[in-house]
C-alpha positions in Angstrom: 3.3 30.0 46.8 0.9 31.0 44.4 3.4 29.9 41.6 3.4 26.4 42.9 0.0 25.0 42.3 0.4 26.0 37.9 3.9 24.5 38.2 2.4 21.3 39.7 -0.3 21.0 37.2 2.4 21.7 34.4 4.6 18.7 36.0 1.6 16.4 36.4 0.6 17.0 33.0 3.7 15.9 32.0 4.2 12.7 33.7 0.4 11.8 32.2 1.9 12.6 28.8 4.8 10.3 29.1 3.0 6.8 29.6 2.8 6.2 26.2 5.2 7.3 23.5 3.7 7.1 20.1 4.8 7.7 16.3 3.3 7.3 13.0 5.1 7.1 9.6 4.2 6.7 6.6 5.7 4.8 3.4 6.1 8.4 1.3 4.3 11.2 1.1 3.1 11.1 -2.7 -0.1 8.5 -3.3 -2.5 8.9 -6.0 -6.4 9.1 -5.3 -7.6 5.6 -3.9 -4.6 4.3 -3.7 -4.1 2.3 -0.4 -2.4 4.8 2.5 -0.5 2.2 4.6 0.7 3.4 8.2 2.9 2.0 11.0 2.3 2.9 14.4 5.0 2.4 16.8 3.9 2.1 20.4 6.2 2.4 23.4 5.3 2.1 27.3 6.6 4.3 29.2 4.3 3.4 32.0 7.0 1.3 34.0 4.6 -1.4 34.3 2.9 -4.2 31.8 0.0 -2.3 29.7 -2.5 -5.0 28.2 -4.4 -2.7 24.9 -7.6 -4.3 23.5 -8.5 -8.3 23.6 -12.1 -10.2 22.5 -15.0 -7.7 23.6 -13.0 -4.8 24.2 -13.3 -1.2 23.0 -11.1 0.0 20.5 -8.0 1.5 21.8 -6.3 2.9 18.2 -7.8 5.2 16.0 -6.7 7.7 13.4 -7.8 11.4 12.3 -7.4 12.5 8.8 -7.7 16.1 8.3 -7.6 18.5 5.0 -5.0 21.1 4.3 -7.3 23.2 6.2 -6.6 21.5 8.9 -10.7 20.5 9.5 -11.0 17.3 10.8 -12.6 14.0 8.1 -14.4 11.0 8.8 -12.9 9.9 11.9 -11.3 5.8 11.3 -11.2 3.5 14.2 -9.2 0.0 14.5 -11.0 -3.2 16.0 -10.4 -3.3 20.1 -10.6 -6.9 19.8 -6.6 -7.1 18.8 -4.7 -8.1 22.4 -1.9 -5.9 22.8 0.8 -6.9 26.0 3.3 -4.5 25.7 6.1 -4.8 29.0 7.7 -1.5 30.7 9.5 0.1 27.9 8.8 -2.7 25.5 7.4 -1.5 22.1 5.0 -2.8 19.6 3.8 -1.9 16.0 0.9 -2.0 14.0 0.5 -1.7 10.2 -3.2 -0.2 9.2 -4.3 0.4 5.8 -6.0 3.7 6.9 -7.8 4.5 3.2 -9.5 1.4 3.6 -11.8 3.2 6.6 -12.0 6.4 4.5 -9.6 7.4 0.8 -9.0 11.1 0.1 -10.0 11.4 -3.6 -9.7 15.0 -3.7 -6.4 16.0 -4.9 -4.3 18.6 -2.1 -2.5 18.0 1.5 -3.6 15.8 4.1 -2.6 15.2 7.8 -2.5 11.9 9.8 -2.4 11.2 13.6 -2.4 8.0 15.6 -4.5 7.9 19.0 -4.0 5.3 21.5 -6.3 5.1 24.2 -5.4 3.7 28.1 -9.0 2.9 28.5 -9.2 2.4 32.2 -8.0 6.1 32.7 -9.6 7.8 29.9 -6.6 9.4 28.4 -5.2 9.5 24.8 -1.6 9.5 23.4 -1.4 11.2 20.1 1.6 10.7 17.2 3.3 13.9 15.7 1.1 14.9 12.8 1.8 12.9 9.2 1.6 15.0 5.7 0.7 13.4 2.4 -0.5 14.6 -0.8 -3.4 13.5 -2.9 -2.3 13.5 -6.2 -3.3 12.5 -9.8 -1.9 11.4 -13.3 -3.1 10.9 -16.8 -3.6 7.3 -17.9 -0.8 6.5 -20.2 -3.3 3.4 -22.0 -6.7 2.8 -21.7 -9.5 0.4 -22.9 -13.0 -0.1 -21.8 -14.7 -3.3 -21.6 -17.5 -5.5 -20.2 -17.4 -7.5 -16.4 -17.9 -11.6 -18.2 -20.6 -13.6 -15.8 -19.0 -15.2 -12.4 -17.5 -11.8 -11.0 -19.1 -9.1 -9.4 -20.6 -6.4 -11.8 -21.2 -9.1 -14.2 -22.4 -7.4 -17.8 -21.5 -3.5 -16.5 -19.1 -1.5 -18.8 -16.2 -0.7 -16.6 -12.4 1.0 -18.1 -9.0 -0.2 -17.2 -6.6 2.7 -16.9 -2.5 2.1 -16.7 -1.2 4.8 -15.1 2.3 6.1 -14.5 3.1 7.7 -11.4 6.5 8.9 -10.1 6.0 9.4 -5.8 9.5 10.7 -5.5 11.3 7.4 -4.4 10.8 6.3 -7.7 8.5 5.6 -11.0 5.6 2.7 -11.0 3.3 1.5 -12.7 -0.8 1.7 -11.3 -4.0 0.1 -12.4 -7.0 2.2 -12.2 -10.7 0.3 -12.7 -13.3 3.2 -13.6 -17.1 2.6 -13.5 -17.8 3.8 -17.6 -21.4 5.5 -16.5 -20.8 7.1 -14.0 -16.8 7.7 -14.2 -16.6 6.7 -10.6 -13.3 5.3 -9.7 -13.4 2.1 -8.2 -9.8 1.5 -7.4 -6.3 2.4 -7.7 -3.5 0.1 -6.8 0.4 -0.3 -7.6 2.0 -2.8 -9.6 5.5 -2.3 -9.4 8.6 -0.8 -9.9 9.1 0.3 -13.9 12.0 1.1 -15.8 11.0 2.9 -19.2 13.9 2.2 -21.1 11.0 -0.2 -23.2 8.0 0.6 -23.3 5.3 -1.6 -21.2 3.1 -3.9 -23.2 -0.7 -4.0 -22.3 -3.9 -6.0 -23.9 -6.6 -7.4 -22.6 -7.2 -11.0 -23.5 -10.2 -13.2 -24.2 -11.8 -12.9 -20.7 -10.9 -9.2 -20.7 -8.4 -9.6 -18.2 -5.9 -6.8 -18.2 -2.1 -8.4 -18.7 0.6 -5.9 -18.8 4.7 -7.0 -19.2 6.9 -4.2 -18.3 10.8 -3.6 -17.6 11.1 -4.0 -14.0 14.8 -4.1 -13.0 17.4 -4.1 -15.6 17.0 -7.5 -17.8 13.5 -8.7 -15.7 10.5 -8.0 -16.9 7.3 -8.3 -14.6 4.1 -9.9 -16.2 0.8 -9.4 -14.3 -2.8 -10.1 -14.9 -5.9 -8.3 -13.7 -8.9 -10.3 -13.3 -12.1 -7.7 -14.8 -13.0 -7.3 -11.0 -9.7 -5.6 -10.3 -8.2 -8.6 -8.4 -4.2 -8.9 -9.5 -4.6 -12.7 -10.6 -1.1 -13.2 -11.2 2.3 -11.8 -11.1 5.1 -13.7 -12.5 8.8 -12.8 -13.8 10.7 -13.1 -16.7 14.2 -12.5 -17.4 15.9 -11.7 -20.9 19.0 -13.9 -22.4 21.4 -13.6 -24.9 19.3 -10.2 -26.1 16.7 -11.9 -26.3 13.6 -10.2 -24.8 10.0 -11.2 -23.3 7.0 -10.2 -25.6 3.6 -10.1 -24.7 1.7 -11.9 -27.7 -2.3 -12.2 -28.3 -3.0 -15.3 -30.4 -6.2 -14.9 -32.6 -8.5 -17.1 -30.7 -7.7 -13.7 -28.0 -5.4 -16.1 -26.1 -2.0 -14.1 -24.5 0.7 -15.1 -23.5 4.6 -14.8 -23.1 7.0 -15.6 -26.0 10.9 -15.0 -25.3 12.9 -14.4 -22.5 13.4 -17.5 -19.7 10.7 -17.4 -17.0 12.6 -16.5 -13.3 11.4 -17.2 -10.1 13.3 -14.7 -8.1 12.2 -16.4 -4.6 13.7 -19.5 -6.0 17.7 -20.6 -4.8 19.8 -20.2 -8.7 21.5 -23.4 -9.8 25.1 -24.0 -8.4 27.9 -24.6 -10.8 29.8 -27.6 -10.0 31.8 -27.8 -7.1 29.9 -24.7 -6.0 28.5 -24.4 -2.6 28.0 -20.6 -2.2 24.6 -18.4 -3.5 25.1 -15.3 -5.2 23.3 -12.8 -4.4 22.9 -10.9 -7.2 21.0 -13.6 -8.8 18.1 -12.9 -7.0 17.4 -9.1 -7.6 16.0 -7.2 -4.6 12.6 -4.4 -5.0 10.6 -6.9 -6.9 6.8 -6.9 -6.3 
């Protein structure tokens, strides 16, 4: 008998364990310092009746903890309770969280993740397996400094555009890095897209110092984007090159840039049908584009 009581416990423990079943993953495990860390959580209720998580008012019933490679615990990052959640018996939900935009790593090493969903009226929380990522860091492959114009925030501040190329193990893309020129803060990092190197990208700033950059995305399209001077992408559009006859990034001399060559492509748009042609093929509208 005196076996029965720990074995009860144990079961108990158990059955309070299962009422939710929870899992976090991550995009890749490769990001470079300030780069936005998205994360899915999948949540499924195991409770065998309806579970309602969060609504106007309430407490906040996600939250993540971020530790180092030491495995000490960072700034802990909660999600709003104000997000209804109805989730039936065994039904499943997910939620998408850019986690770096409560707290970004910029100390290059190892990182782990965890989701925590809390069943507030009990008091109990359901953790994820533990996510790994690395911090990393590479060297800018063009920079140029320059001066924020009036009408964006930062107006008249020296800041540096960095273009960065960064291989996270799926693949090789191209970054844009804004850097504070006094105090070499780093404001931002984000991703661009997908690059193919077989030409090398072309980047100047034009007259309003916005960054533009044309680059080889997929084989034959070429992505141009534009960088407002307060890190906001402005625009992305696509080109595509004919006949040999490539896209080329151009800077008139009043500062003005712009794209000469190639045949703009809108890859969301359906491609012409030949006559008597009812079908779409496919492969006219690449997939992996930005």
């Amino acid at each position: 008998m005196r076996f029965l009581t720990p074995l009860l416990f144990f079961a108990l423990a158990l059955t309070a364990q299962a009422q939710f079943q929870v899992s976090l993953t991550l995009p890749r495990s490769d990001f470079l310092a300030l780069e936005a860390i998205p994360a899915t959580v999948t949540i499924t209720n195991r409770s065998g009746a309806e579970v309602v998580l969060g609504g106007p008012g309430r407490t906040s019933w996600l939250s993540f903890e971020m530790t180092d490679r030491t495995g000490v615990p960072l700034s802990p990052i909660d999600v709003s309770g104000a997000d209804l959640a109805q989730i039936p018996p065994g039904g499943t939900i997910q939620r998408k969280i850019i986690v770096s935009d409560a707290y970004a790593p910029t100390e290059i090493g190892n990182y782990g993740l965890i989701a925590r969903v809390a069943d507030v009226p009990s008091g109990q929380y359901y953790t994820s397996s533990r996510a790994r990522f690395n911090i990393t860091d590479s060297k800018a492959m063009w920079e140029q400094t320059y001066g924020v114009p009036e009408g964006y925030r930062g107006a008249g501040t020296a800041r540096r555009y960095a273009v960065i190329l960064f291989d996270d193990g799926k693949g090789t893309s191209l970054y844009v890095r804004l850097i504070d020129e006094k105090s070499k803060l780093r404001l931002q990092t984000f991703r661009i897209g997908p690059v193919i190197m077989a030409h090398d990208p072309q980047i100047t700033l034009d007259r309003g110092n916005h960054l533009q950059i044309l680059f080889l995305a997929q084989p034959h399209i070429y992505t141009h984007c534009i960088v407002a001077p307060d890190g906001s992408l402005k625009k992305r559009s696509y080109y595509r090159e004919e006949n040999g006859d490539r896209p080329h990034l151009t800077v008139s001399a009043e500062g003005d840039a712009m794209i000469t060559g190639g045949q703009f492509f809108d890859p969301s748009a359906p491609p012409p049908m030949p006559a008597g042609n009812t079908g779409r093929n496919v492969s006219d509208k690449p997939p992996g584009l930005e």
